[in-house]
Backbone atoms as SQL, in Angstrom:
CREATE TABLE atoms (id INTEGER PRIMARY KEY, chain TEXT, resi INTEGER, resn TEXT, atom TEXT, x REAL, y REAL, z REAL);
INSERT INTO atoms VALUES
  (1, 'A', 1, 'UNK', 'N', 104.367, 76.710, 113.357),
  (2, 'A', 1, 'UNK', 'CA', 103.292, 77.616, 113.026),
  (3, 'A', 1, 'UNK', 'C', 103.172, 78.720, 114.075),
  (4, 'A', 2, 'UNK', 'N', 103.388, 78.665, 115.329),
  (5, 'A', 2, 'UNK', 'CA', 103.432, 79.246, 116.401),
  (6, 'A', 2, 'UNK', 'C', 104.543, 80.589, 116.693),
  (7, 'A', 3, 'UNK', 'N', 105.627, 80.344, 115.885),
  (8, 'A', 3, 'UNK', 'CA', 106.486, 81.080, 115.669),
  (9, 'A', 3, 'UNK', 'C', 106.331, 82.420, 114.322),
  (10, 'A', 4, 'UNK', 'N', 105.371, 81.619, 113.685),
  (11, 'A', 4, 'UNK', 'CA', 104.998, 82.806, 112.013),
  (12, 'A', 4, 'UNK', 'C', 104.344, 83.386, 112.517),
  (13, 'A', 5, 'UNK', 'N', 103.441, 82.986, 113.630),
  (14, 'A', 5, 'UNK', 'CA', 102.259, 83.715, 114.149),
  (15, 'A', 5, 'UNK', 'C', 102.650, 84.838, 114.774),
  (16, 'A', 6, 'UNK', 'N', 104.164, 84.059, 115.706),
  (17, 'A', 6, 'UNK', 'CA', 104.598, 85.696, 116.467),
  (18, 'A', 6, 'UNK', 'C', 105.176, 87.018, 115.888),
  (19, 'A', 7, 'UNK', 'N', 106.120, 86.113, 114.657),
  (20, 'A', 7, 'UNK', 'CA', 106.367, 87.254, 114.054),
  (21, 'A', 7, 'UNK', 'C', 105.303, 87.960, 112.788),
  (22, 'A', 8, 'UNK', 'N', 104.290, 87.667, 112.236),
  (23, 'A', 8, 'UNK', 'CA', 103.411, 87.845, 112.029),
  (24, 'A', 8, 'UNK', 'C', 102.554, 89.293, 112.625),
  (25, 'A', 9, 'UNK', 'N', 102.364, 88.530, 113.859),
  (26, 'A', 9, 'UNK', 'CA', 101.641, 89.373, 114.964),
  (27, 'A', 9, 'UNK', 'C', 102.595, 90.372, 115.023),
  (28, 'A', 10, 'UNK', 'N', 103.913, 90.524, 115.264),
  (29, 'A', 10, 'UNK', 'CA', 104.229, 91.180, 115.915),
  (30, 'A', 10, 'UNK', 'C', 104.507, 92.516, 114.406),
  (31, 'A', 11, 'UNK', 'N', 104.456, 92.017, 113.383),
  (32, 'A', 11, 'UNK', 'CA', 104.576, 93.155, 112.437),
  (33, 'A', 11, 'UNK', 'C', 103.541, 93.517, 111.827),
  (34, 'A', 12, 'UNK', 'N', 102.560, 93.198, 112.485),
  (35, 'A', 12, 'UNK', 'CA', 100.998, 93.945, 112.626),
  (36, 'A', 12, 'UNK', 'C', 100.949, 95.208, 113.604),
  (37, 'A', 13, 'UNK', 'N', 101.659, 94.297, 114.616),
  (38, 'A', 13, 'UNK', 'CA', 101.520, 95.821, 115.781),
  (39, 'A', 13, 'UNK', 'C', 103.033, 96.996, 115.614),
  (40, 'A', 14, 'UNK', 'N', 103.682, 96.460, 115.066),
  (41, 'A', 14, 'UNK', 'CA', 104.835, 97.448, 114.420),
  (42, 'A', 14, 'UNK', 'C', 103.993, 98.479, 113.293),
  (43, 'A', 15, 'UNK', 'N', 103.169, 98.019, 112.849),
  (44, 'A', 15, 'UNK', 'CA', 102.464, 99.005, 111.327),
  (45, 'A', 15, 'UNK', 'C', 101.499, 99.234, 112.273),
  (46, 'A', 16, 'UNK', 'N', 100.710, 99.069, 113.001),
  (47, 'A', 16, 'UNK', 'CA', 100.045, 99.338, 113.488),
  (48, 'A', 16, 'UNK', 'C', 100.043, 101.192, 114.733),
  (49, 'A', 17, 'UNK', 'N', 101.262, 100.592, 115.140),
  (50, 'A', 17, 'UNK', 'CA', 102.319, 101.856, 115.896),
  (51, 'A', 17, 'UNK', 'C', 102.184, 102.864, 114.856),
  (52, 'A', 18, 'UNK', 'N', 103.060, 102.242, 113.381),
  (53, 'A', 18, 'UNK', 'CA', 103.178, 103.583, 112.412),
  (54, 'A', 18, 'UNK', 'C', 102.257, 103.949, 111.787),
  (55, 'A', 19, 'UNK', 'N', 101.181, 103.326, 111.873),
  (56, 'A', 19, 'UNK', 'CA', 99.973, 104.140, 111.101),
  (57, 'A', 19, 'UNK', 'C', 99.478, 104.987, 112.031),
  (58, 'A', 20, 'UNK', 'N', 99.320, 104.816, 113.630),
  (59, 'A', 20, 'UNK', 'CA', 98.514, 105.523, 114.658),
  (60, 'A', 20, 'UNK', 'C', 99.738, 107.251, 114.993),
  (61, 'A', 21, 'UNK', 'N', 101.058, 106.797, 114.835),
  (62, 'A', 21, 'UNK', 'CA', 101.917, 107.982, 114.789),
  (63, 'A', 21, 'UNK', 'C', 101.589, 108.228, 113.287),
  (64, 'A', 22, 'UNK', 'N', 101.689, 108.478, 112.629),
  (65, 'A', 22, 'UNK', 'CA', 101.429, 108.882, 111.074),
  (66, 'A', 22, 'UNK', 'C', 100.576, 109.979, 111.256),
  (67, 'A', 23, 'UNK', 'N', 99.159, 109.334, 111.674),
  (68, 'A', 23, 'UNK', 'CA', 98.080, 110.060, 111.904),
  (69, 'A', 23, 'UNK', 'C', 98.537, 111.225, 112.814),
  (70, 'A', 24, 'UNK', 'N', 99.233, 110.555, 113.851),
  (71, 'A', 24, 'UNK', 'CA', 99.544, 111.960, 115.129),
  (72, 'A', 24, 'UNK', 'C', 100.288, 112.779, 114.705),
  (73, 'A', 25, 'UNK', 'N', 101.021, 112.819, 113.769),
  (74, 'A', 25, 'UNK', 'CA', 101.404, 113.792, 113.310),
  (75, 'A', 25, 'UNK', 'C', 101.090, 114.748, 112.570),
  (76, 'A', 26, 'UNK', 'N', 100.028, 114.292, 111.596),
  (77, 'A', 26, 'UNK', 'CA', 98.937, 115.270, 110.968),
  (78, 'A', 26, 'UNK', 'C', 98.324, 115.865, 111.720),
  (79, 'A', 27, 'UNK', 'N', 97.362, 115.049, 112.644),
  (80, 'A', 27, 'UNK', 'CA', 96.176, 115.386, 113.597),
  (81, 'A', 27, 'UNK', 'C', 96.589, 115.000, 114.443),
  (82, 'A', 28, 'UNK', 'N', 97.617, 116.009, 115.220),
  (83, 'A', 28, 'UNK', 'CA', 97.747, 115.806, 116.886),
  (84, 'A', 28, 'UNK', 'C', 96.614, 115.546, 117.801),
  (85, 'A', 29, 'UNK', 'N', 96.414, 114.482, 119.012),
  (86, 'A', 29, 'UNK', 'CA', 95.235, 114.589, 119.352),
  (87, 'A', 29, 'UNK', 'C', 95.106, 115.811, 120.315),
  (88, 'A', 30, 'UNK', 'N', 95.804, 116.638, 120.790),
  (89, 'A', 30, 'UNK', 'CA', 95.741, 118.201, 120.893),
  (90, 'A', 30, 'UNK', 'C', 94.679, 118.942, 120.421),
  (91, 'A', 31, 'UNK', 'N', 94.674, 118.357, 118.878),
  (92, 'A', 31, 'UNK', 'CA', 94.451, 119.288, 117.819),
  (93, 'A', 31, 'UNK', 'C', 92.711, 119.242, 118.007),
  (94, 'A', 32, 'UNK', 'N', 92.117, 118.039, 118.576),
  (95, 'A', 32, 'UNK', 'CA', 91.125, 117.140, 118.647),
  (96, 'A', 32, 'UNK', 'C', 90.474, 118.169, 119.644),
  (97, 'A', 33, 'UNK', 'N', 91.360, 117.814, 120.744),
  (98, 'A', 33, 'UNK', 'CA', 91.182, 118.442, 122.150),
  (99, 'A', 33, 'UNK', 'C', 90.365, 120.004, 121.830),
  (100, 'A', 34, 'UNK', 'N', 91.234, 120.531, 121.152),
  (101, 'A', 34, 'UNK', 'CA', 91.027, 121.883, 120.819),
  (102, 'A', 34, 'UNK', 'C', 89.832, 122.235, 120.000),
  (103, 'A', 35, 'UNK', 'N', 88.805, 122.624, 120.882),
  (104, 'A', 35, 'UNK', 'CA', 87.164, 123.112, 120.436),
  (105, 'A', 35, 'UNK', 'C', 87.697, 124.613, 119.924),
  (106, 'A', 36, 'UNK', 'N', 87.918, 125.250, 120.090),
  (107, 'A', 36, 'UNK', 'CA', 88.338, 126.693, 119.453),
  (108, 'A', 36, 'UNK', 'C', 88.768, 126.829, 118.437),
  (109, 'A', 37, 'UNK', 'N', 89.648, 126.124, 117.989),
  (110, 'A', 37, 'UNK', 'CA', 90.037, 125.861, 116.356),
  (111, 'A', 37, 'UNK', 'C', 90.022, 125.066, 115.791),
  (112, 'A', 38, 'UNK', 'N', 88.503, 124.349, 115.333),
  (113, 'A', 38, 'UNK', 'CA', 88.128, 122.997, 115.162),
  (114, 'A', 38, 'UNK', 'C', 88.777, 123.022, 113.911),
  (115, 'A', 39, 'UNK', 'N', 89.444, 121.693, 113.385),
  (116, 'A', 39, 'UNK', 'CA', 89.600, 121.582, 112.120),
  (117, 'A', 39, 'UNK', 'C', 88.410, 121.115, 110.946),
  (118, 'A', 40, 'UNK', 'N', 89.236, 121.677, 109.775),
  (119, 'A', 40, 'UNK', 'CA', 87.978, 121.493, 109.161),
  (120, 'A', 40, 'UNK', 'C', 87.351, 119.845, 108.746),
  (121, 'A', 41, 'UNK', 'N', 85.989, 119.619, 108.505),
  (122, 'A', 41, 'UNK', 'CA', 85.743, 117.749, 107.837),
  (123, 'A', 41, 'UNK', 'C', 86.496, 117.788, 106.917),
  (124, 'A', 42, 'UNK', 'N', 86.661, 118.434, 106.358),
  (125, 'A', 42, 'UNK', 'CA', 87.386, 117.837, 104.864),
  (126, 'A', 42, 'UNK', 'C', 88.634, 117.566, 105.019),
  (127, 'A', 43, 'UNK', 'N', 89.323, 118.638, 105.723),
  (128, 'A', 43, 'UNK', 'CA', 90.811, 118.520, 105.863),
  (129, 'A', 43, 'UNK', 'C', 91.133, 117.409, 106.993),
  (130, 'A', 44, 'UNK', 'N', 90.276, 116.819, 107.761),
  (131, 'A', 44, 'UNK', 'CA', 90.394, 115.613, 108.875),
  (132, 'A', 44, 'UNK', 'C', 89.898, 114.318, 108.139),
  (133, 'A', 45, 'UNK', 'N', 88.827, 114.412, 106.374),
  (134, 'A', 45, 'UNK', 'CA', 88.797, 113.690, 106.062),
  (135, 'A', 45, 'UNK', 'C', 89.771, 113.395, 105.172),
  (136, 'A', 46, 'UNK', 'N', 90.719, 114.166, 104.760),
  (137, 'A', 46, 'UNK', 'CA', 91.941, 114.004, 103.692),
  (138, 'A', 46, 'UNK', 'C', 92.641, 113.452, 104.440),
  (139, 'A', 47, 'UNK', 'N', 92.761, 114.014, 105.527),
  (140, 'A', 47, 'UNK', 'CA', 94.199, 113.030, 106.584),
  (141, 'A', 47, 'UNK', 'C', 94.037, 111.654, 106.687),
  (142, 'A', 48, 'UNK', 'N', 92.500, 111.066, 107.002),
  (143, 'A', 48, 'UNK', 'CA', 92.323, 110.103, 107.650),
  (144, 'A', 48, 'UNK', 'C', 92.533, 108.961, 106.283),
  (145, 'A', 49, 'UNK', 'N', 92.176, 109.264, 105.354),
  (146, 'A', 49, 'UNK', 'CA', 91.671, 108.850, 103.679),
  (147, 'A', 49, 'UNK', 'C', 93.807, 108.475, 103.185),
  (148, 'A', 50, 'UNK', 'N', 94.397, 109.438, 103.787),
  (149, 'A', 50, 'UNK', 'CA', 95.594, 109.278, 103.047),
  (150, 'A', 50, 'UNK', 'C', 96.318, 108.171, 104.226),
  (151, 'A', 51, 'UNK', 'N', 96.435, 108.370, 105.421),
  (152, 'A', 51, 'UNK', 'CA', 97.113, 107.724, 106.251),
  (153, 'A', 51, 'UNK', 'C', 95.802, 106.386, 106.251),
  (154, 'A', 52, 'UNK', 'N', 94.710, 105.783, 106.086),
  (155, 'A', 52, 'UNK', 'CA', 94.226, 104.714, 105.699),
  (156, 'A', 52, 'UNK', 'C', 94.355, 104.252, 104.935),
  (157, 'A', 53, 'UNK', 'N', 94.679, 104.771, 103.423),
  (158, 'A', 53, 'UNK', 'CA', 95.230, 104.102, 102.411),
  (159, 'A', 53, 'UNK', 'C', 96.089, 103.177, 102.604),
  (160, 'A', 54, 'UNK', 'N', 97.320, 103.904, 103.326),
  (161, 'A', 54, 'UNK', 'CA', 98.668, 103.131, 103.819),
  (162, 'A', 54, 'UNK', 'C', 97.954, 101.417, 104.196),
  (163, 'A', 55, 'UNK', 'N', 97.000, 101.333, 104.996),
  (164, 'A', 55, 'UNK', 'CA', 96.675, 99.863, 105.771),
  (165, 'A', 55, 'UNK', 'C', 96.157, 99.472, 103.961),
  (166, 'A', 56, 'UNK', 'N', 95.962, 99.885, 103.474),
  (167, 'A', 56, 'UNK', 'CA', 95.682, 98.787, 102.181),
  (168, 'A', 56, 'UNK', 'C', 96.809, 98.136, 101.421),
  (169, 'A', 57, 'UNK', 'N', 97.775, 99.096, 101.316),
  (170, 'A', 57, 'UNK', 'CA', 98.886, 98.771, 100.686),
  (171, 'A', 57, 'UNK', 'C', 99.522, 97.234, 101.614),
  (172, 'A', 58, 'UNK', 'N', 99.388, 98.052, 102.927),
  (173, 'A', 58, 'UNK', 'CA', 100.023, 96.438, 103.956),
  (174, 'A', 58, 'UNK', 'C', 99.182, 95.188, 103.918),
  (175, 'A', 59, 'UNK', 'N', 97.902, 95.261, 103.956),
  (176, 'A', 59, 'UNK', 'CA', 96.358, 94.342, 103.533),
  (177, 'A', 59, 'UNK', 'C', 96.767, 93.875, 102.408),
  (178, 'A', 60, 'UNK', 'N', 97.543, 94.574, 101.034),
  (179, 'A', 60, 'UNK', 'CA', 97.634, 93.811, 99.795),
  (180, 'A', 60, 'UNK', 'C', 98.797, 92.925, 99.726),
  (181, 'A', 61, 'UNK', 'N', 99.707, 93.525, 100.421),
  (182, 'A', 61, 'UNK', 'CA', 101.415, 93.118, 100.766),
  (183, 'A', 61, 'UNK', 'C', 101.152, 91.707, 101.567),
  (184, 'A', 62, 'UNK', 'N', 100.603, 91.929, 102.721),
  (185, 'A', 62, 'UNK', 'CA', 100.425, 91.335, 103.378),
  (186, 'A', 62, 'UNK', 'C', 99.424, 89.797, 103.746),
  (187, 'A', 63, 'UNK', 'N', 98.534, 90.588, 103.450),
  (188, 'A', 63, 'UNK', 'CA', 96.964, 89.661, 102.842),
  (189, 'A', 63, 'UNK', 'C', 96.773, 89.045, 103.997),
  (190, 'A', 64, 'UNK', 'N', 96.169, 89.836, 104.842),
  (191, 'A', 64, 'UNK', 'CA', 95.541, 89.698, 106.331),
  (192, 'A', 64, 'UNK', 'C', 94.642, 88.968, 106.742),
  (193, 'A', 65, 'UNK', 'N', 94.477, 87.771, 106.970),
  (194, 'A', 65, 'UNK', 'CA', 92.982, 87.062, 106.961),
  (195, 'A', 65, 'UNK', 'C', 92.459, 87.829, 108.366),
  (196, 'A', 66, 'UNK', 'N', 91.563, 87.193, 108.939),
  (197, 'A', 66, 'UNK', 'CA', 90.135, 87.792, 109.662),
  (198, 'A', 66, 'UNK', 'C', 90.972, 88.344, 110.854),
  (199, 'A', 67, 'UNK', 'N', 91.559, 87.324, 111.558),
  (200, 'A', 67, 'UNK', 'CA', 92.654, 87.515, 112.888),
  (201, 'A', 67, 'UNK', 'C', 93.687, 88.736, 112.593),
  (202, 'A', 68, 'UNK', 'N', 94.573, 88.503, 111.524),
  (203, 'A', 68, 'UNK', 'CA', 95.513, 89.572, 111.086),
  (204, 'A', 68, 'UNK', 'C', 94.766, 91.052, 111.558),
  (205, 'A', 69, 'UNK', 'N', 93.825, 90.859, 110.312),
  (206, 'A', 69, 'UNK', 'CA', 92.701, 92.231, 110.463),
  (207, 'A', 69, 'UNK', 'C', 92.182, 92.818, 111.885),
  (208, 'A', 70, 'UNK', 'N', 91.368, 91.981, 112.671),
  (209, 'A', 70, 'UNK', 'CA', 91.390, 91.981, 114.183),
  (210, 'A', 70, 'UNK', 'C', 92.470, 92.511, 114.517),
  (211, 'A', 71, 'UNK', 'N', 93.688, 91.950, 114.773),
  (212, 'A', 71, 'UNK', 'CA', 94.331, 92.673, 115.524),
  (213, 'A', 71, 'UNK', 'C', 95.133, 93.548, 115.291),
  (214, 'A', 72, 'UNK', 'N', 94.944, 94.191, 113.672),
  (215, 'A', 72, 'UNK', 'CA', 95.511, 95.358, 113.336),
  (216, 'A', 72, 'UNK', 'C', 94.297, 96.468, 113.799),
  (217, 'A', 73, 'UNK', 'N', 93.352, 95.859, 113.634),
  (218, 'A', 73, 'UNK', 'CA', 92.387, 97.007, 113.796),
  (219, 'A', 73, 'UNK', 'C', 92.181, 97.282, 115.629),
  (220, 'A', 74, 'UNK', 'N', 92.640, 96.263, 116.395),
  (221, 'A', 74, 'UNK', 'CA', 92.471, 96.600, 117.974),
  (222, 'A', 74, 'UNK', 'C', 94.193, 97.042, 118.234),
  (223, 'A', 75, 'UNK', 'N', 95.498, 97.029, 117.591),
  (224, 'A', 75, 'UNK', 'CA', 96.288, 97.461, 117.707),
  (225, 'A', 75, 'UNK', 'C', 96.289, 99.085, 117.485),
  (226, 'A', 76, 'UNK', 'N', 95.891, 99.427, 116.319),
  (227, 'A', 76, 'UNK', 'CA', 95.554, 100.444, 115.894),
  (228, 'A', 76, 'UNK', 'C', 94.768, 101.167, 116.977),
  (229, 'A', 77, 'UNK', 'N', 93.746, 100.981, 117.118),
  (230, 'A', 77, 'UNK', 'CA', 92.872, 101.416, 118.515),
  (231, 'A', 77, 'UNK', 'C', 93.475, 101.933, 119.977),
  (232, 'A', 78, 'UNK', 'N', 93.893, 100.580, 120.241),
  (233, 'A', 78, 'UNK', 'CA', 94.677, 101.075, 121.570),
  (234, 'A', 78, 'UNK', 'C', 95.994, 101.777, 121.227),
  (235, 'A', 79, 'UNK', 'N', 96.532, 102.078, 120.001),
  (236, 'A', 79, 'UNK', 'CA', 97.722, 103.187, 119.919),
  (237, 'A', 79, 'UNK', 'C', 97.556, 104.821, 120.206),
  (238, 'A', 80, 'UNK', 'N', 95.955, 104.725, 119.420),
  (239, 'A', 80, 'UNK', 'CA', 95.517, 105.948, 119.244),
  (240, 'A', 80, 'UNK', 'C', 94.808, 106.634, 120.615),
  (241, 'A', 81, 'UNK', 'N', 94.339, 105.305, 121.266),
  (242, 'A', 81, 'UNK', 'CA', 94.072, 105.499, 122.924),
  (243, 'A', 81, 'UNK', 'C', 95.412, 106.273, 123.510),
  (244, 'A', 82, 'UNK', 'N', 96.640, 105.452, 123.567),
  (245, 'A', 82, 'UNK', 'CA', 97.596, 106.018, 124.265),
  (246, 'A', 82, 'UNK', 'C', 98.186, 107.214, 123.927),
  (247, 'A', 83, 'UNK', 'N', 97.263, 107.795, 122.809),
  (248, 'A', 83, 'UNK', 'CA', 98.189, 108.759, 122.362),
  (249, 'A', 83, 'UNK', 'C', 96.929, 109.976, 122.801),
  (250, 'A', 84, 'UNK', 'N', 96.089, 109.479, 123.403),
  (251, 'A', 84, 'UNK', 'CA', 95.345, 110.761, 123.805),
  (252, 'A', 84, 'UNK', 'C', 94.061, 110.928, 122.948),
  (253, 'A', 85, 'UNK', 'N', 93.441, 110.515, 121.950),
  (254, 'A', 85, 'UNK', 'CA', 92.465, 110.617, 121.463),
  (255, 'A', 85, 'UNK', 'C', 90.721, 110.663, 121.957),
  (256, 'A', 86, 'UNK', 'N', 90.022, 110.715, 121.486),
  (257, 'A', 86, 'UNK', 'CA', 88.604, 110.716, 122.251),
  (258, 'A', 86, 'UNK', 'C', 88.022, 109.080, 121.865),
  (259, 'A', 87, 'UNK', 'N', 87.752, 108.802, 122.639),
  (260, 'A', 87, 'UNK', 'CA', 86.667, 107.661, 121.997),
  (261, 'A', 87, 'UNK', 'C', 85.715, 107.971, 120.919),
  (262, 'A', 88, 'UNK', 'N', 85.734, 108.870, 120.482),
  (263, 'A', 88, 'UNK', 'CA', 84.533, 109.276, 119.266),
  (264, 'A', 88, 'UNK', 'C', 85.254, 109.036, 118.497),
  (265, 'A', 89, 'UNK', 'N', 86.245, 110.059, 117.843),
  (266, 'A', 89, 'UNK', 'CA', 87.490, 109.877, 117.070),
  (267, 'A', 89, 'UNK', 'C', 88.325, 108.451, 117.298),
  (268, 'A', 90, 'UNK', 'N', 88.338, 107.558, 118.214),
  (269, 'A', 90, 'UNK', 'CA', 89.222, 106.101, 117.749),
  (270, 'A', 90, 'UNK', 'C', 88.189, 105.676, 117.283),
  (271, 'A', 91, 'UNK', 'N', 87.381, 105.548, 117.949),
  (272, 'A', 91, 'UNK', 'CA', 86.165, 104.465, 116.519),
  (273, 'A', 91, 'UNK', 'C', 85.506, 104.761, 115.348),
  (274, 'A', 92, 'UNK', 'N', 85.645, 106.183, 115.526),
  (275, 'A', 92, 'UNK', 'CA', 85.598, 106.292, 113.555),
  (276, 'A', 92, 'UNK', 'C', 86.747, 106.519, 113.076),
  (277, 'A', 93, 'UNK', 'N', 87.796, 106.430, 113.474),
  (278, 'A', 93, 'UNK', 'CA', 89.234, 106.050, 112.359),
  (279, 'A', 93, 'UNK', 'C', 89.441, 104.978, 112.562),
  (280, 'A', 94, 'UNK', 'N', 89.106, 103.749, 113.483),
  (281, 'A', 94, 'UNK', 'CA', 89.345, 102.520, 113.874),
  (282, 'A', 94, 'UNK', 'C', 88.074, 101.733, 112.470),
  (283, 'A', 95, 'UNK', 'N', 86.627, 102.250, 112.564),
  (284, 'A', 95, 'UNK', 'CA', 85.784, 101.904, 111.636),
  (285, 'A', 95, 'UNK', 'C', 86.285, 101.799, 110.214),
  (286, 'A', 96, 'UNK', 'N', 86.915, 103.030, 109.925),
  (287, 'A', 96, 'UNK', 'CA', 87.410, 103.513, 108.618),
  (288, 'A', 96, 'UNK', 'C', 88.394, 102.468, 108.298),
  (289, 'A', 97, 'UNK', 'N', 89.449, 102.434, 109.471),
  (290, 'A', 97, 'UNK', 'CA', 90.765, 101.582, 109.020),
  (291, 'A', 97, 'UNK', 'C', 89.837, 99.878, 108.942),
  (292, 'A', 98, 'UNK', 'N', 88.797, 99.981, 109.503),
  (293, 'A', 98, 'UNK', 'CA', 88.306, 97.894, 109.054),
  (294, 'A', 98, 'UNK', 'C', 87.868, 98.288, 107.206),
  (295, 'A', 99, 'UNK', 'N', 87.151, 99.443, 106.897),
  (296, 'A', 99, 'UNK', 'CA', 86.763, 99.433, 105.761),
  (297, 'A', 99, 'UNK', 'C', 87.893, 99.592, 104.790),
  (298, 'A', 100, 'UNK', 'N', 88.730, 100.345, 104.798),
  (299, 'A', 100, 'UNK', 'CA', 89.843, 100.621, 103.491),
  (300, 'A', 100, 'UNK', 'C', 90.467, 98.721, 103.713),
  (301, 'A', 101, 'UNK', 'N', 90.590, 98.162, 104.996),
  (302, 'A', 101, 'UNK', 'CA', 91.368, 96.846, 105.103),
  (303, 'A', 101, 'UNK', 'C', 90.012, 96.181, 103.849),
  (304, 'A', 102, 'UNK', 'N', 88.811, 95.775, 104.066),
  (305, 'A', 102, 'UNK', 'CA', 88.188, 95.465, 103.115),
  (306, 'A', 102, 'UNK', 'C', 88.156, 95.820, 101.674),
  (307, 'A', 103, 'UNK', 'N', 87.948, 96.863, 101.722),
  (308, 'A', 103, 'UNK', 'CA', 88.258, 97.663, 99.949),
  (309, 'A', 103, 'UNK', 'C', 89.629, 96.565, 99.411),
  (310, 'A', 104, 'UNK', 'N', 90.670, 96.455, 100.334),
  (311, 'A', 104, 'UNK', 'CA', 91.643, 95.878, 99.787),
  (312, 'A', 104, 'UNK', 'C', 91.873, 94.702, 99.511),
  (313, 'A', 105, 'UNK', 'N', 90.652, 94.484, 100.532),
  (314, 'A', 105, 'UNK', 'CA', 90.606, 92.718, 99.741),
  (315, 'A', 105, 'UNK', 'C', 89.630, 92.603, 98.650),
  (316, 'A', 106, 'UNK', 'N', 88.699, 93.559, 98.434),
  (317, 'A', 106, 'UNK', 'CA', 87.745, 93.652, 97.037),
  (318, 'A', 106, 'UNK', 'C', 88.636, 94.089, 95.635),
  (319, 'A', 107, 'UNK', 'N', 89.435, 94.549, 95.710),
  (320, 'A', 107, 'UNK', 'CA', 90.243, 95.682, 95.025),
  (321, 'A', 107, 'UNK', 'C', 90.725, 94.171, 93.913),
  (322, 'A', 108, 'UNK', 'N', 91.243, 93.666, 93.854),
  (323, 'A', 108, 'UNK', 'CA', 91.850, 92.790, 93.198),
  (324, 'A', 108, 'UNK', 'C', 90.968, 92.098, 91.990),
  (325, 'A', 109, 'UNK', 'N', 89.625, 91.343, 93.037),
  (326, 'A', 109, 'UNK', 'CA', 88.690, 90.912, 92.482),
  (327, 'A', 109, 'UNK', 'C', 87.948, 92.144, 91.549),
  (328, 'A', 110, 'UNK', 'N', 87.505, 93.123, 91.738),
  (329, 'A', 110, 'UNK', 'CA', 87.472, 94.201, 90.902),
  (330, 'A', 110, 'UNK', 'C', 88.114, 94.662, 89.371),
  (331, 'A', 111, 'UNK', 'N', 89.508, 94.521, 90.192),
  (332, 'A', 111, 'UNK', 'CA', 90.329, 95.058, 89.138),
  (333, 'A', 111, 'UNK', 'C', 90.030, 93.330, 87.765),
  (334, 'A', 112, 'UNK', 'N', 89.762, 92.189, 88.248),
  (335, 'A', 112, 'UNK', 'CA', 90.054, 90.868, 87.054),
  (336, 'A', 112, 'UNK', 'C', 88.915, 91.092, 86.640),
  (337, 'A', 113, 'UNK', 'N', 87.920, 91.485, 87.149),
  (338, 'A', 113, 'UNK', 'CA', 86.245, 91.651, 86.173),
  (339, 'A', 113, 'UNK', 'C', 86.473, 92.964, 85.266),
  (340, 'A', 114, 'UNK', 'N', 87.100, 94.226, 85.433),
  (341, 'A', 114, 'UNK', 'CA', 87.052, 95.155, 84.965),
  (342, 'A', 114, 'UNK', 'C', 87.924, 94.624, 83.689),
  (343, 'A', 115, 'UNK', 'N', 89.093, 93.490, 83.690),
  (344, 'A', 115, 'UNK', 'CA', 89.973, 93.534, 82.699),
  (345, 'A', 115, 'UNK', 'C', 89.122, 92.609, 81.370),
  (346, 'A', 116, 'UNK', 'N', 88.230, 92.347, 82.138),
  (347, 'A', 116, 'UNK', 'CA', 87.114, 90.918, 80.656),
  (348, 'A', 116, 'UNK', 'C', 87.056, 91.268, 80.075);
């Protein structure tokens, strides 16, 4: 059991890497940095909305119980730390990425009541 766990774990923090570069590539944290040419909400909420999606698809693939989730969501965190971000901005894309991980575990149950 100790061994599923590692590799487990360890392809949490592999998706975890590519969701936090994903993001950096849309929204450099540069881009953050930069008070002079603030980007716009909408267009920082399209980024965040499309590259969060992605963690649902892995949440459905995957099916993350509480721990999984935890430590995608503190992997995620400290990626976006190292990559230069503000603490304002990691915890509301860190917030966001626990909620779309939920949506994805509602999503299913949803979809079998909608089919009655």
């Amino acid at each position: 059991m100790g061994f599923l766990s590692a590799v487990i774990g360890k392809h949490v923090e592999e998706f975890a890497n590519e969701l936090a570069q994903s993001l950096a590539k849309r929204y450099p944290s540069a881009m953050e940095a930069n008070k002079s040419r603030p980007v716009s909400e909408a267009r920082l909420t399209k980024i965040l909305e499309d590259v969060l999606a992605r963690a649902q698809g892995f949440q459905r693939e995957n099916r993350l119980g509480m721990f999984g989730k935890a430590k995608l969501g503190n992997e995620f965190r400290w990626r976006l730390k190292e990559l230069g971000y503000s603490d304002k901005f990691i915890e509301v894309a860190t917030e966001g990425l626990m909620v779309y991980l939920a949506r994805a575990d509602r999503a299913p149950a949803e979809e079998a009541s909608a089919g009655r």
